[in-house]
N, C-alpha and C positions, 0 to 999 in steps of 0.2 A: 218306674223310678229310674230302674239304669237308662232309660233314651234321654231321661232327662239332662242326669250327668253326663254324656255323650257328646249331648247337643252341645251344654256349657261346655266342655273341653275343647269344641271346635272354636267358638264363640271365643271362649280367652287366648286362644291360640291364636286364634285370625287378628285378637288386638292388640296380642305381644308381638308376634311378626309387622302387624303394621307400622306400629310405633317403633322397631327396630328400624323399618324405612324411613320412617318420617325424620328420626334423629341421626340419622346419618349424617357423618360428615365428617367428608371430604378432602378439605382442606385445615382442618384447624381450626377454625372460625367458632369459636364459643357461643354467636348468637345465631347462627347456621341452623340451629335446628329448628328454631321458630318458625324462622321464614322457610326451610323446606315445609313443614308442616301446614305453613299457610297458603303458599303455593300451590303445592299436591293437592290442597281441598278445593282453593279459587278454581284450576282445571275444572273440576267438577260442577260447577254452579255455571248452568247454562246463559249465551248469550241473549236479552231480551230488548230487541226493537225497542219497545214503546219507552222502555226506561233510557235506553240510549236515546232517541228523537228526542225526549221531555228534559231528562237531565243532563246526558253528559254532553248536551249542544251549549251549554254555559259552562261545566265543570268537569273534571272526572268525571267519571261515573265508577263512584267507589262501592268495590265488592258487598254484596249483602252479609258477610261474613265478619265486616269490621265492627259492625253493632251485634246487639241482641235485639229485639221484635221489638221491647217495649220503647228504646231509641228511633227504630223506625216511624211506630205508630206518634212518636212526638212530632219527627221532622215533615210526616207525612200529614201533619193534620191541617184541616183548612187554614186555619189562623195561622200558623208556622209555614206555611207555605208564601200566605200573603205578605210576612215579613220573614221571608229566607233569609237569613243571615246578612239584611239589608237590600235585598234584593224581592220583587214580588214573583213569583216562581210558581203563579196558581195553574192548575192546568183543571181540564172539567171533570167531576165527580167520576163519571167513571174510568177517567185513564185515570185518576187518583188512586182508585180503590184496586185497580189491575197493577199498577206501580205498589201498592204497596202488597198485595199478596206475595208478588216478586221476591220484595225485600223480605218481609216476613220468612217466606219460605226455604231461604236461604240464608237466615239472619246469623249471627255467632252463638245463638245459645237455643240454637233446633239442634235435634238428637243426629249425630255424627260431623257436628259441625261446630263443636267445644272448644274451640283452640284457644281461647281468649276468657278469663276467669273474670266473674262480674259478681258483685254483691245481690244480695236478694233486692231485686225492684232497680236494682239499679238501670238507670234509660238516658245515658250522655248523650248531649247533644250535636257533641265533636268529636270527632275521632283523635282529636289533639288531645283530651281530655282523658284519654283514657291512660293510665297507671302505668301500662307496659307502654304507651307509645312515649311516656313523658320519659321514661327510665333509658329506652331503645335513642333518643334523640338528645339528652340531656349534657350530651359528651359538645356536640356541634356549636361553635362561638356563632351569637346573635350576627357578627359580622357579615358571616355566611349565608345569613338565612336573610332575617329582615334585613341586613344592610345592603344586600343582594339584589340589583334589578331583578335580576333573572329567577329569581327564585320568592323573595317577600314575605311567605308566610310557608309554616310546616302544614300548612294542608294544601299545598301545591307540591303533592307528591311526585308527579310527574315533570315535576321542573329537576329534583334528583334521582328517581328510580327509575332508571331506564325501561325499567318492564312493568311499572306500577300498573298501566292500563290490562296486562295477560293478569295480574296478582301475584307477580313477582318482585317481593321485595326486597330480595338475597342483598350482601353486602356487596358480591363478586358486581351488580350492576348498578353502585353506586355512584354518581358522577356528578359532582356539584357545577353548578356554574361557573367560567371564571376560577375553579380550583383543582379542579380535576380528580381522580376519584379518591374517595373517602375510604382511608385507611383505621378503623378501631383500635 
């Protein structure tokens, strides 16, 4: 029994010091701590070929950590593929099934990889969609965005986060098109 409580002492230790990491910050910045957090973890989720070749040759290639699995398994299904978000995006069953282990396995709501709070079942389709990204983007005038050649829509992240393709979405490399960088 005492190895037990042992173990767990190391255990909440190691995830009160983490968290002490991840919420740091630095400069001031109130929403700082997210995006360290989400950062620190994209580091972690390995680069993969076939997902880059297949997807990010049309779009980003957005981190497996912005959904949860049951999102993935939506966007990844044959029918959702044939009409991607307007686009036919089929690739063959089995790079399908290897792209989506990927995603899966790195998804937001695998164990050590929480950073993002979903409803039960919940499986959005877009990462625009999601609660914290509506709340993190709702300050930014339409002007900016869709009026914006350069930018068009909030899921062309890499037209303002300078580091979105590392999964850096810190405020510090904020840089809008045409206005230079984004002060909260």
């Amino acid at each position: 029994m005492k190895h037990k409580h042992i173990v767990l002492g190391f255990v909440l230790t190691g995830m009160i010091a983490t968290s002490q990491v991840a919420l740091a910050d630095d400069d001031g910045d109130e929403h700082e701590g997210f995006f360290s957090r989400f950062s620190t973890s994209s580091a972690a989720i390995p680069h993969n070929k076939l997902y880059q070749e297949s997807c990010a040759s049309c779009h980003m290639g957005f981190q497996p950590n912005l959904l949860p699995s049951a999102s993935w398994e939506k966007i990844m299904s044959p029918k959702a593929l044939e009409d991607h978000f307007g686009d036919n995006a089929e690739v063959n069953e089995k790079d399908r099934q290897a792209i989506l282990v990927y995603l899966k396995t790195y998804a937001a709501d695998q164990k050590g990889r929480r950073l993002l709070r979903f409803g039960r079942g919940e499986a959005p389709m877009r990462i625009t969609e999601l609660r914290y990204f509506k709340r993190e983007h709702n300050e930014i005038p339409k002007r900016m965005v869709q009026g914006n050649p350069k930018v068009r829509s909030l899921s062309n992240c890499m037209a303002c986060h300078t580091g979105a393709e590392r999964g850096d979405y810190s405020e510090r490399g904020i840089r809008i098109p045409s206005y230079g960088r984004w002060e909260d």
